[in-house]
C-alpha positions as CSV (number, residue, x, y, z in Angstrom):
1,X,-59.5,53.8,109.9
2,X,-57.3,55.5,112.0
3,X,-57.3,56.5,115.9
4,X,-59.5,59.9,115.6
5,X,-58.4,61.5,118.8
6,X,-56.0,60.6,121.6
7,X,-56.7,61.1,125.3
8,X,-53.9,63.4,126.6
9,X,-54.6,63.0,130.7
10,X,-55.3,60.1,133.2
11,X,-57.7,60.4,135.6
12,X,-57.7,58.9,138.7
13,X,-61.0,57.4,139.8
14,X,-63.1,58.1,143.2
15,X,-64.8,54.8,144.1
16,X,-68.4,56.3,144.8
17,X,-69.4,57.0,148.5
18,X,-72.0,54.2,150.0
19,X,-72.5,55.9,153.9
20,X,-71.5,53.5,155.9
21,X,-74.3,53.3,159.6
22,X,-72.9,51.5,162.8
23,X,-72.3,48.1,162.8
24,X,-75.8,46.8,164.5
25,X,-78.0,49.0,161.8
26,X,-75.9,47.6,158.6
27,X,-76.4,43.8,160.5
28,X,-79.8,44.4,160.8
29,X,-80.4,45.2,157.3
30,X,-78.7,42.0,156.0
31,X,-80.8,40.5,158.0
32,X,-83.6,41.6,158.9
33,X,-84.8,40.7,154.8
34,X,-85.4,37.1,155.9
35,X,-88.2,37.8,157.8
36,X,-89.4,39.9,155.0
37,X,-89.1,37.3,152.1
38,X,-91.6,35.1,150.6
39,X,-91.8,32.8,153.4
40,X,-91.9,35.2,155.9
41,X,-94.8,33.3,157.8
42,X,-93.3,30.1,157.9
43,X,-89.9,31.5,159.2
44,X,-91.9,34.4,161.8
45,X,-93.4,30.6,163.4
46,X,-90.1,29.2,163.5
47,X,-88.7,32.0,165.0
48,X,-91.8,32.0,167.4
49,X,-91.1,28.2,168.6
50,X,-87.7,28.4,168.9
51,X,-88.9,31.6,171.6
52,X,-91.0,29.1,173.0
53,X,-88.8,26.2,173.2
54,X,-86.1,28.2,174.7
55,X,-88.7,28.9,177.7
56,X,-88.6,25.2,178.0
57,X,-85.1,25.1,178.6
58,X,-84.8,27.7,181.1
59,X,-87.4,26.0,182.4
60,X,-85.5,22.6,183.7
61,X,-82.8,24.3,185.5
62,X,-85.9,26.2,187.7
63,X,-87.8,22.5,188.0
64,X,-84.1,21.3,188.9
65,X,-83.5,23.8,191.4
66,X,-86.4,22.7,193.3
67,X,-85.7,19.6,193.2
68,X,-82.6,19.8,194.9
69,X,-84.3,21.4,197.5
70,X,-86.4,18.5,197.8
71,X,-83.6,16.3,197.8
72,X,-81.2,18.0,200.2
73,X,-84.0,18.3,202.4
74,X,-84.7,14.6,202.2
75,X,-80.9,13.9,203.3
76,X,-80.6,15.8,206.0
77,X,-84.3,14.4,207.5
78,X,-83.2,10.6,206.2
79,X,-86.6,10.3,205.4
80,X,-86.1,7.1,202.6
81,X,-89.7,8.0,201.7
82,X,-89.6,11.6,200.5
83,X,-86.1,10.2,198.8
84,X,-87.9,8.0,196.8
85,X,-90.7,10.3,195.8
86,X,-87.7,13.1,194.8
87,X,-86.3,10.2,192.8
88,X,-89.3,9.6,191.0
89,X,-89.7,13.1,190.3
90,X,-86.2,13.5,188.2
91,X,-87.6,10.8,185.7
92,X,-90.1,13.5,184.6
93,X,-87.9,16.3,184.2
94,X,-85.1,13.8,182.1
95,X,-88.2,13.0,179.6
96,X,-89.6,16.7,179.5
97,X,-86.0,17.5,179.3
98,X,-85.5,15.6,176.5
99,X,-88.2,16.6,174.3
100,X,-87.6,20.1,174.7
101,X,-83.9,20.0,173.5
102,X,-84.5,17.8,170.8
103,X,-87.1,20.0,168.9
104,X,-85.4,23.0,169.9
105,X,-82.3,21.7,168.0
106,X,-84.2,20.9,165.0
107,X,-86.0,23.8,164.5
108,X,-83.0,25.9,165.5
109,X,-80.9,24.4,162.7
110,X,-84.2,24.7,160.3
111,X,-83.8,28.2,160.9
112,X,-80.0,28.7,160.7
113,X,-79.9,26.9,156.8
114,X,-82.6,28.6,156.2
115,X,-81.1,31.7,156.5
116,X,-77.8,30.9,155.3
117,X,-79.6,29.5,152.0
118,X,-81.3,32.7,151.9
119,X,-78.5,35.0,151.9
120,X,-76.1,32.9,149.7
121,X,-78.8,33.3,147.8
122,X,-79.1,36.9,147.4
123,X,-75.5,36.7,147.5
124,X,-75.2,34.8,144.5
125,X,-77.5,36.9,142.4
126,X,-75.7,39.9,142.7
127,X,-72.2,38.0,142.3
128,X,-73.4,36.1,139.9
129,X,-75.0,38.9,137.5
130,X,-73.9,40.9,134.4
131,X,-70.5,40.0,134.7
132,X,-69.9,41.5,138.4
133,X,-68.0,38.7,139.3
134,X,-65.5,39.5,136.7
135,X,-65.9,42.9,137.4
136,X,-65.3,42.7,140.9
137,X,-62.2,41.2,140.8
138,X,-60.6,44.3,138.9
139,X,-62.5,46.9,141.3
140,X,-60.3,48.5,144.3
141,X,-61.9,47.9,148.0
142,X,-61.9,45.5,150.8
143,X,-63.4,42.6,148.7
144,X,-60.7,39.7,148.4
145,X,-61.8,36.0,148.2
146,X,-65.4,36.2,147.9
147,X,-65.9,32.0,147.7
148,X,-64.8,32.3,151.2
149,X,-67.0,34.8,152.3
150,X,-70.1,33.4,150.6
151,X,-68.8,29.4,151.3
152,X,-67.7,30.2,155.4
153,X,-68.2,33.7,156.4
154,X,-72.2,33.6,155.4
155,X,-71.6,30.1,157.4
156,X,-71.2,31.9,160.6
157,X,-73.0,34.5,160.3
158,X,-76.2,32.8,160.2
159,X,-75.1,29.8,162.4
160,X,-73.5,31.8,165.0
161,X,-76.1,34.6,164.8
162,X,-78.9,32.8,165.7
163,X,-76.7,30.9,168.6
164,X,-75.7,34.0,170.1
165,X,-79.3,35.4,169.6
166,X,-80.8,32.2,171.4
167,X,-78.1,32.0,174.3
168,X,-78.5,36.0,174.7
169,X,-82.9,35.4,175.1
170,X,-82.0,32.3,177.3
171,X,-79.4,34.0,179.4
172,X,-82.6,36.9,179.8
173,X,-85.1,34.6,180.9
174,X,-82.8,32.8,183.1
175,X,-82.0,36.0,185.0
176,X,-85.3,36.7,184.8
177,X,-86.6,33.5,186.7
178,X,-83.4,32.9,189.1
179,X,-83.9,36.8,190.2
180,X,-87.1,36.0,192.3
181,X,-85.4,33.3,193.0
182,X,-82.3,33.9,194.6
183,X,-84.4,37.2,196.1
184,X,-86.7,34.9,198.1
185,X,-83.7,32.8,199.5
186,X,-81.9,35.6,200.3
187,X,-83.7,36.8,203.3
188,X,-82.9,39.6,205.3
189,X,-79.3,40.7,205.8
190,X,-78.9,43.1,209.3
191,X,-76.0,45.0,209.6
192,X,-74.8,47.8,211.3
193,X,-73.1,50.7,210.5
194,X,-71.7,54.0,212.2
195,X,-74.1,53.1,215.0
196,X,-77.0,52.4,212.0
197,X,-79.3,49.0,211.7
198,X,-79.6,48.6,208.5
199,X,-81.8,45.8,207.2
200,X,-81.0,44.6,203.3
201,X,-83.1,42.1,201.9
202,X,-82.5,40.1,198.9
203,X,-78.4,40.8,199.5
204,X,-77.6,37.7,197.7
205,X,-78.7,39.3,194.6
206,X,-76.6,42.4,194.9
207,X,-73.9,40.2,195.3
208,X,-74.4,38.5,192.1
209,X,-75.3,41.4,190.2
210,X,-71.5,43.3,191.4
211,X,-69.5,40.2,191.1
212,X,-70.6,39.3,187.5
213,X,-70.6,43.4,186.8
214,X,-66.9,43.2,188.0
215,X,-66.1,39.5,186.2
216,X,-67.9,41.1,183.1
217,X,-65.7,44.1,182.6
218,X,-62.2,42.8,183.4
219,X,-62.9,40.1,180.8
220,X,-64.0,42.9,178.1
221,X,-61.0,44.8,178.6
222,X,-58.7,41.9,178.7
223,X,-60.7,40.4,175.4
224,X,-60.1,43.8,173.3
225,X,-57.0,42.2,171.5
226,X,-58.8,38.9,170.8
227,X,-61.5,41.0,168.6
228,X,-58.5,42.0,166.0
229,X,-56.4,38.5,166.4
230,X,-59.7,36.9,165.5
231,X,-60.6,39.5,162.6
232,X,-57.1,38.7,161.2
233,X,-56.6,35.1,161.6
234,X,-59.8,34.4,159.8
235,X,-58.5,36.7,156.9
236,X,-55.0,34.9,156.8
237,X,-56.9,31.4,156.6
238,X,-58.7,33.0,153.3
239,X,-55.8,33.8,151.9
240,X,-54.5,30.1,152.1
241,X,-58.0,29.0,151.0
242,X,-57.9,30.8,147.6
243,X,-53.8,29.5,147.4
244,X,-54.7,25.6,147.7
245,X,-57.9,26.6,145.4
246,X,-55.4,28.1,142.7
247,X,-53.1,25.1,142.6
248,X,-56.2,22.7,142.0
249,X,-57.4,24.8,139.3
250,X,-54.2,25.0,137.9
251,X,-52.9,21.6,138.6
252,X,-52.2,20.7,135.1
253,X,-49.7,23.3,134.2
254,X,-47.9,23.1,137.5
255,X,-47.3,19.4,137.1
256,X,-46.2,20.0,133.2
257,X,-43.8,22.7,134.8
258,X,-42.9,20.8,137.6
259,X,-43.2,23.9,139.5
260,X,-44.4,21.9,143.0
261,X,-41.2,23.4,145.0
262,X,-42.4,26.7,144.0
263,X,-46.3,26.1,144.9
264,X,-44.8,24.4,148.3
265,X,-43.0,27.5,148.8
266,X,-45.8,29.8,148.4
267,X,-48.5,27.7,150.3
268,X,-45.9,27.5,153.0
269,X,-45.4,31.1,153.4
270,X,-49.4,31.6,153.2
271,X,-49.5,28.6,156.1
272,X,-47.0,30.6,158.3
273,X,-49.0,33.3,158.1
274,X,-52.2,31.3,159.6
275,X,-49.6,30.2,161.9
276,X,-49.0,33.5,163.2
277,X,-52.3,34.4,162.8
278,X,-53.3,31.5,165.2
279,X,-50.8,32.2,167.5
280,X,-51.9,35.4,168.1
281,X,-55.3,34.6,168.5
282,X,-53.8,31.9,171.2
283,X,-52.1,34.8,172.9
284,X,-55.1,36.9,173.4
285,X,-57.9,34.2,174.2
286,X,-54.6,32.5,176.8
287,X,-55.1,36.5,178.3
288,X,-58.9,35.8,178.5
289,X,-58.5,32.0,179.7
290,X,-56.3,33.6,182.5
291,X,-59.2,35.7,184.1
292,X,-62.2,32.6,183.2
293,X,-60.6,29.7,184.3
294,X,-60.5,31.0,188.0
295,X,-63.5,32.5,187.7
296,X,-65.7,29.7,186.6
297,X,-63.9,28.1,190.0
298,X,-64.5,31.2,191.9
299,X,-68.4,31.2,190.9
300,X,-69.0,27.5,192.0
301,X,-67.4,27.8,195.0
302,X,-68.4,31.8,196.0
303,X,-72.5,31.2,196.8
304,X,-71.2,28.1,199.2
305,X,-69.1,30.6,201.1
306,X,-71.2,33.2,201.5
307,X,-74.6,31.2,202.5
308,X,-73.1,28.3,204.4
309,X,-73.1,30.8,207.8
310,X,-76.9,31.3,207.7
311,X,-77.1,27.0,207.2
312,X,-74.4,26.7,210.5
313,X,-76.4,28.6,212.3
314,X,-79.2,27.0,211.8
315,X,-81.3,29.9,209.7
316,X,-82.0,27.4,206.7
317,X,-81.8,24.1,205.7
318,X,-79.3,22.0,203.3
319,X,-82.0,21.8,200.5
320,X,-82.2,25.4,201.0
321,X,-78.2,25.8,201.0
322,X,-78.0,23.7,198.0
323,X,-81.5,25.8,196.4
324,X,-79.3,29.1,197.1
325,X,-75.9,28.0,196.0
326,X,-77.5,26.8,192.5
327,X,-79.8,30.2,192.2
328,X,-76.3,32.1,193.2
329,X,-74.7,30.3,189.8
330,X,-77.6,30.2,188.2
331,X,-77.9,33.9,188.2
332,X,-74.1,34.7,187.8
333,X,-74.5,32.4,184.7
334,X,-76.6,34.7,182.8
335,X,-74.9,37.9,183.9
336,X,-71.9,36.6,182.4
337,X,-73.0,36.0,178.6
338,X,-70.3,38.3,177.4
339,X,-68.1,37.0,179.1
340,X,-68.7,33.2,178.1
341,X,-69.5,34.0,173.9
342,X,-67.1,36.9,173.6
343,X,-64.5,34.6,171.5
344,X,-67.6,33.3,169.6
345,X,-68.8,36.8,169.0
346,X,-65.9,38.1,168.0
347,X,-65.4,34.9,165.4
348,X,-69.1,36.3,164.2
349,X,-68.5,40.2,164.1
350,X,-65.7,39.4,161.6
351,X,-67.6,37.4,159.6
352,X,-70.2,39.5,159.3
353,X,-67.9,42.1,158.6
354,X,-66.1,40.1,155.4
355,X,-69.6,39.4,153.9
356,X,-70.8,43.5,154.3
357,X,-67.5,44.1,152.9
358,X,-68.2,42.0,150.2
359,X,-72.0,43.0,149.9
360,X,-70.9,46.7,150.0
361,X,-68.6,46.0,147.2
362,X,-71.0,44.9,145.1
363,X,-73.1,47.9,145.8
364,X,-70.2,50.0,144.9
365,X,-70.1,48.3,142.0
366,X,-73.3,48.2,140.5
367,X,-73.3,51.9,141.5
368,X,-70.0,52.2,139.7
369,X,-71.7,51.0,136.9
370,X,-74.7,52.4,136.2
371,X,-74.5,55.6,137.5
372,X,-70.9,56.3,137.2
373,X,-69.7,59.5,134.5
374,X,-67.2,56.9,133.2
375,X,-68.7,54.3,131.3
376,X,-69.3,52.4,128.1
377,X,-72.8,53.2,127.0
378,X,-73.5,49.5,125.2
379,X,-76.8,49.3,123.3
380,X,-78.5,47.6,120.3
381,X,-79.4,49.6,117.6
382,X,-82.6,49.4,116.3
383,X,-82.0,49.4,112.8
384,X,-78.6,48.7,112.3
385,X,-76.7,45.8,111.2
386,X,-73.5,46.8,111.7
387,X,-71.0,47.0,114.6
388,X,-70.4,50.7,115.7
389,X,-67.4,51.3,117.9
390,X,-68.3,55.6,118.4
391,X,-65.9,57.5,119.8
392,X,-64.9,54.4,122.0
393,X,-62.3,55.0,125.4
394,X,-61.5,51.9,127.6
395,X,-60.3,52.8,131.0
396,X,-59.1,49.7,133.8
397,X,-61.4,49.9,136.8
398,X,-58.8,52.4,138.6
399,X,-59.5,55.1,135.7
400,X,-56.2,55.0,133.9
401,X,-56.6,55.1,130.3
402,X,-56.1,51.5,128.3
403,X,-57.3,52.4,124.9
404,X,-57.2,55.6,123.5
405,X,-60.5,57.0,121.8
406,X,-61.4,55.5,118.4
407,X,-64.1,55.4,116.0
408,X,-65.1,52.3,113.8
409,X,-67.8,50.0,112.5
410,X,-67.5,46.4,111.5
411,X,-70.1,45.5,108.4
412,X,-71.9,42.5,108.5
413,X,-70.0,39.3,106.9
414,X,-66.9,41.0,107.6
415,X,-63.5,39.1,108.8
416,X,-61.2,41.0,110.7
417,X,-58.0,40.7,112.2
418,X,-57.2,42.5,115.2
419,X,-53.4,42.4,116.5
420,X,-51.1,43.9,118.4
421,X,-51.7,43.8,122.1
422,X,-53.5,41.2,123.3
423,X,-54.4,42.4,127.0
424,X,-56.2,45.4,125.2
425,X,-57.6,43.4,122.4
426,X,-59.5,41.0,124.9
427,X,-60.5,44.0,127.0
428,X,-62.2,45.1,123.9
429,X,-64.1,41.9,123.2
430,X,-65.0,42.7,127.0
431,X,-66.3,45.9,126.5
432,X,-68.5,44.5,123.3
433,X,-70.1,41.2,125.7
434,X,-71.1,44.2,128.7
435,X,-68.5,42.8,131.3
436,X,-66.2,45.6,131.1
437,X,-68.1,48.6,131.8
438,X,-64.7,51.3,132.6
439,X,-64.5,54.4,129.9
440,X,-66.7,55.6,127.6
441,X,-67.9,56.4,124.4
442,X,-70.4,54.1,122.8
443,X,-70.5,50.5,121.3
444,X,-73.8,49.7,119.0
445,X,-74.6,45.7,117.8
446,X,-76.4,45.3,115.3
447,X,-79.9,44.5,116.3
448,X,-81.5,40.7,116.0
449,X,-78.2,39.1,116.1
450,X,-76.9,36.6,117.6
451,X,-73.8,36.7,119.1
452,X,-71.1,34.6,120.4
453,X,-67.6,34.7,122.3
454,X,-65.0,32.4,122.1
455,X,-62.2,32.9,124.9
456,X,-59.0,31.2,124.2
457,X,-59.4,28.0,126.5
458,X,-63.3,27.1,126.7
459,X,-64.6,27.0,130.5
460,X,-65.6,23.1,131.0
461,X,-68.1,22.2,133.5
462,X,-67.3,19.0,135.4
463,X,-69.9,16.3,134.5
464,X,-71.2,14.6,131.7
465,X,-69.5,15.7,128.5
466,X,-72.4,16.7,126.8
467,X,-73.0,18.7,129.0
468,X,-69.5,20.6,128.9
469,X,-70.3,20.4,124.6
470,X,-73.6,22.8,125.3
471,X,-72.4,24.9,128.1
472,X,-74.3,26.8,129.5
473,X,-77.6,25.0,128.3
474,X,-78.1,21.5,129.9
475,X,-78.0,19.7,126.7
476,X,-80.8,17.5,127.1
477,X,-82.5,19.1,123.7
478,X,-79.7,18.0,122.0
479,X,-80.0,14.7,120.2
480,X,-76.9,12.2,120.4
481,X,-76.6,12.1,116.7
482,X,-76.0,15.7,116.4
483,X,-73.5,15.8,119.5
484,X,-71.5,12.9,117.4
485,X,-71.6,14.6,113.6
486,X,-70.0,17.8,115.7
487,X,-67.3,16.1,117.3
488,X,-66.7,14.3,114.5
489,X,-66.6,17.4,112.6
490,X,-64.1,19.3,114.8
491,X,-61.7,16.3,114.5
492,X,-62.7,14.7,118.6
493,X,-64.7,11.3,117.0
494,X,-63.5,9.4,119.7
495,X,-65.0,11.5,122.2
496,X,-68.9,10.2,120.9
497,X,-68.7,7.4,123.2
498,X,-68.0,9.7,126.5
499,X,-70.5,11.7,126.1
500,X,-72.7,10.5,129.4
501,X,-69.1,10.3,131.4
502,X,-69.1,12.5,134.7
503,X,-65.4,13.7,134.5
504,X,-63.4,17.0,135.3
505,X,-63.0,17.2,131.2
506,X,-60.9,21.0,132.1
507,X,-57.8,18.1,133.3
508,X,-58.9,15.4,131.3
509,X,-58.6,16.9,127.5
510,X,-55.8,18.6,126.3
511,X,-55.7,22.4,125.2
512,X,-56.1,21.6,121.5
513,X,-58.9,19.2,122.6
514,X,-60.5,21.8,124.8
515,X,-60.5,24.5,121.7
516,X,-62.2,21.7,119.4
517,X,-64.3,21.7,121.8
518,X,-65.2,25.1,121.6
519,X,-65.5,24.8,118.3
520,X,-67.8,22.3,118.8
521,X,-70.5,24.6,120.5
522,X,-69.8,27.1,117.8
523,X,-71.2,24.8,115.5
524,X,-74.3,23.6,118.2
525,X,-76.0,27.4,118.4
526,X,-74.9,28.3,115.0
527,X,-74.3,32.7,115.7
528,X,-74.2,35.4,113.5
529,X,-71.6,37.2,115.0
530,X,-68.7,35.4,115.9
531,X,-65.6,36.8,118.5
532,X,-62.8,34.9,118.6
533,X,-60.0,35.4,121.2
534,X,-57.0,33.2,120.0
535,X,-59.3,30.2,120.0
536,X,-57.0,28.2,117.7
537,X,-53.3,28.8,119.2
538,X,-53.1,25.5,120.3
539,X,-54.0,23.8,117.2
540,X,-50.7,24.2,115.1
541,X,-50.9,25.3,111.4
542,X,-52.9,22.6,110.3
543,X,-55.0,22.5,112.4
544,X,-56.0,26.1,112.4
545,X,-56.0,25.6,108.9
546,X,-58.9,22.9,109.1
547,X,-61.0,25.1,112.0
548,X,-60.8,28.4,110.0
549,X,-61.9,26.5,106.9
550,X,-65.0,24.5,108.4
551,X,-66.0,28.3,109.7
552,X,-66.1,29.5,106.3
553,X,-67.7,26.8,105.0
554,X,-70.3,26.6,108.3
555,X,-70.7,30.2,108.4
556,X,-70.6,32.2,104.8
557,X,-72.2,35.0,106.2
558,X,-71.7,35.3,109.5
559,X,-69.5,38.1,110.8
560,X,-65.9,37.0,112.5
561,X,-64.0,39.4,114.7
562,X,-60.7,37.2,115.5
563,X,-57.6,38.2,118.4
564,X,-54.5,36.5,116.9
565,X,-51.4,36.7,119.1
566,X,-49.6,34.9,116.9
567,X,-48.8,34.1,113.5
568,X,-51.6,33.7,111.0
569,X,-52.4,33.6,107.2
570,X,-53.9,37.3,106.8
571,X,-55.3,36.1,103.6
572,X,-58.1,35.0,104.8
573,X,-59.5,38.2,106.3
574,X,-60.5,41.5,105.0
575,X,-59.8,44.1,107.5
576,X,-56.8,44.1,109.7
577,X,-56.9,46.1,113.1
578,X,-53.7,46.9,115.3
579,X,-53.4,47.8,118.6
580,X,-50.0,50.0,119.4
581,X,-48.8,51.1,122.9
582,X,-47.7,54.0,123.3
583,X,-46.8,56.1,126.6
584,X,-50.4,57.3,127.0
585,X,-52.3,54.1,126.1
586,X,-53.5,51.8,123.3
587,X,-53.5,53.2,119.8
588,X,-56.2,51.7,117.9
589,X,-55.6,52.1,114.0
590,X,-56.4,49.8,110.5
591,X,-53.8,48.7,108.4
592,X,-53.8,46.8,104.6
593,X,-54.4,43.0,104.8
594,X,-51.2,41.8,103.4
């Protein structure tokens, strides 16, 4: 069967449109379906205690504000008995202390895993699902290293979410309680103007208010640039992530190639780029350190300044000094939340950032998908037994045209060839196993089959062997007598008494061990319809020899569909596909079986 008709023009695809809303709305969404889940209750009390508990905490610094007073006042009187009865008193607010920080911790962290778990969680089921996570790789958009951004970025956006969230509610009620406060100390401040008495009480206040307001906006201006260096650092540090992650996965080959200069080389240059990426972020928070580290100075020392008149002239006590000083800081504390967790927030927005991006990629995706105008339409047919490729088109995720339209069908017990090349040939088996959605036409498998793909180096689990021999069951069904007539039958006998060792068997076993393997599970769930995608390259002639010939003797009536890249006897197969490239794609056509 020939190519029936050839696809004359590219096209060039238009990811579909997601609207994107403001930053707070799409945060609240992600988040806001953890207090909506199954265990909604348990996690509305948690949220409800940790409310509580913060309460307690503001609550010390108000109990210890007092007691200052108490104690100042005790000072300047000499009074050895009210000193005593103060010291007494900061016993009880160490042990109520105590307990209040403790269980707030606790249930704090509770809630932050919980969260995380939650959303690596949903996470993970869309990654995870219908192939997206091999799909995603090959889509365009803002979506690079998800690990990292399920591994770290999730990380922080729960953990330093629910920080900020608590230090923004504690910062409230701490306003909230050192306002009336700081008003009642404040008294009355007279002062004349133009000729005008003018009486202001509660002056103290204003004061506090205007000098955070003022602290507060210079160090938002001067923190802009540390927003972006942060935003980019944390990207750069992904990058050298997935580098060090590549060279363990690929560890074997390099070592074989002794290609560790070159990998130095590359994690270097990823390295200088965190380098500069931390250096800038040094630059910008060393512009933001400028401004805090004399105002924190500036704040302790201001409320003495400003009250200690009123105490020299004999308008209040040194308790009360000390009362106001602490209120003043207190107060200027609270105003100043920006200011304190704007590197911290800025470390979270991009986080939260790189997991929407990644979350709004998968969205894309799945919308891509299922409700794009360019896609395979892969079904079972309901009374079919034959493989129907109808007026098939393959397009890469961008839209470009792979392989041109074709029609053909595959009979059952069938062994065919298919040649030629091998990037399109695997995108095929793709297309057939639902993981590569991109063109159109329509693919129909024969109903009540099973089916199974075997990719040229077999994905092995680390752990015990047998379970990398049943991947992806568990293996505990399968009974050790059956795991040894397999191996023994796919020429790995030895490998019987390492079947319970926990090892990383992907380094451990060589490629011609690893497609044995796979060969191994071929023979454990017994399919129908069998793809193979150069599964016995690494065997050498005889070897292939002895696979293909336990497959015919295993599986007389099963159905093989079989990628060769290189040579192989064509004897044994009865259909022979090739797969030419031409200028506007692949050419799929079917030539004699020599």
């Amino acid at each position: 069967m020939g190519a029936v008709r050839h696809l004359k023009r590219k096209q060039t695809r238009v990811p579909p449109v997601v609207e994107q809303p403001a930053f707070g709305r799409r945060f609240l969404q992600l988040a806001s379906g953890y207090w909506r889940s199954e265990k909604r209750w348990s996690i509305r009390l948690l949220t409800i205690s940790l409310v509580i508990l913060t309460i307690g905490q503001v609550t010390e610094p108000v109990l210890f504000n007092l007691w200052s007073e108490r104690l100042f006042d005790a000072l300047e009187q000499r009074s050895m008995d009210r000193f005593l009865m103060v010291g007494a008193m900061i016993a009880g607010i160490i042990v109520f202390n105590i307990g209040v920080q403790i269980l707030h911790l606790r249930v704090k962290r509770r809630l932050q895993f919980g969260w995380r778990r939650w959303l690596s969680q949903q996470i993970l089921e869309q990654w995870l699902s219908r192939g997206r996570h091999h799909q995603l790789s090959y889509f365009p958009g803002d979506h690079d290293n998800p690990d990292g951004r399920i591994a770290e970025d999730i990380r922080i956006t729960t953990e330093y979410a629910i920080d900020l969230g608590h230090s923004l509610l504690y910062c409230a009620i701490l306003l909230f309680s050192f306002t009336n406060i700081l008003w009642m100390l404040s008294g009355r401040l007279d002062v004349t103007l133009g000729g005008v008495s003018l009486s202001i009480p509660g002056y103290l206040l204003y004061i506090a208010i205007l000098y955070a307001a003022i602290g507060t906006t210079i160090a938002l201006l001067l923190g802009r640039p540390l927003v972006r260096a942060v935003n980019r650092r944390q990207g750069l540090e992904a990058d050298y992530r997935f580098g060090l992650v590549r060279v363990r996965e690929h560890a074997q080959p390099i070592a074989l190639l002794h290609a560790e200069k070159e990998e130095r080389r590359h994690l270097f240059s990823l390295l200088k780029g965190v380098r500069a990426g931390w250096y800038g972020q040094t630059g910008a928070l060393s512009i933001v350190t400028y401004f805090s580290a004399g105002y924190s100075v500036l704040c302790a020392a201001f409320p003495l300044l400003i009250s200690a008149p009123r105490y020299i002239s004999g308008a209040i006590s040194l308790g009360v000094l000390m009362q106001t000083a602490q209120a003043f800081q207190q107060t200027v504390s609270a105003l100043s939340w920006p200011v304190d967790n704007l590197g911290r927030a800025a470390e979270w927005k991009a986080s939260v950032e790189r997991v929407l991006g990644l979350k709004d990629a998968l969205a894309k995706l799945d919308l891509d998908v299922e409700q794009g105008d360019r896609r395979i339409l892969v079904e079972h047919s309901q009374e079919g037994k034959t493989l129907l490729f109808e007026d098939l088109a393959v397009d890469d995720a961008n839209a470009h045209l792979m392989i041109e339209p074709f029609t053909a069908e595959i009979l059952p017990g069938e062994r065919v060839l298919i040649v030629g090349d091998p990037a399109a040939a695997v995108t095929l088996f793709r297309a057939v196993a639902r993981v590569w959605p991109w063109g159109r036409g329509r693919i129909a498998l024969p109903a009540h089959t099973r089916v199974y793909f075997m990719p040229q180096r077999p994905y092995l689990p680390s752990g015990p062997l047998r379970h990398a021999l049943c991947y992806p069951d568990s293996g505990e069904s399968l009974p050790d007598e059956k795991a040894a007539a397999v191996l023994a039958q796919v020429g790995l006998p030895y490998l019987t008494k390492r079947l319970y060792d926990n090892a990383a068997w992907e380094d451990i076993l060589a490629l011609a061990e690893q497609q044995r393997l796979g060969f191994a599970r071929l023979l454990i769930r017994r399919p129908d319809w069998i793809f193979l995608e150069d599964a016995t390259d690494a065997l050498g002639a005889a070897g292939e020899q002895d696979m293909l010939q336990m497959l015919d003797q295993e599986f007389p009536q099963a159905t093989f569909l079989t990628i060769a890249s290189h040579a192989i006897v064509e004897g044994r197969f009865d259909r022979k596909f090739v797969l030419e490239r031409n200028s506007g794609g692949v050419v799929v056509h079917e030539e004699n079986v020599v």
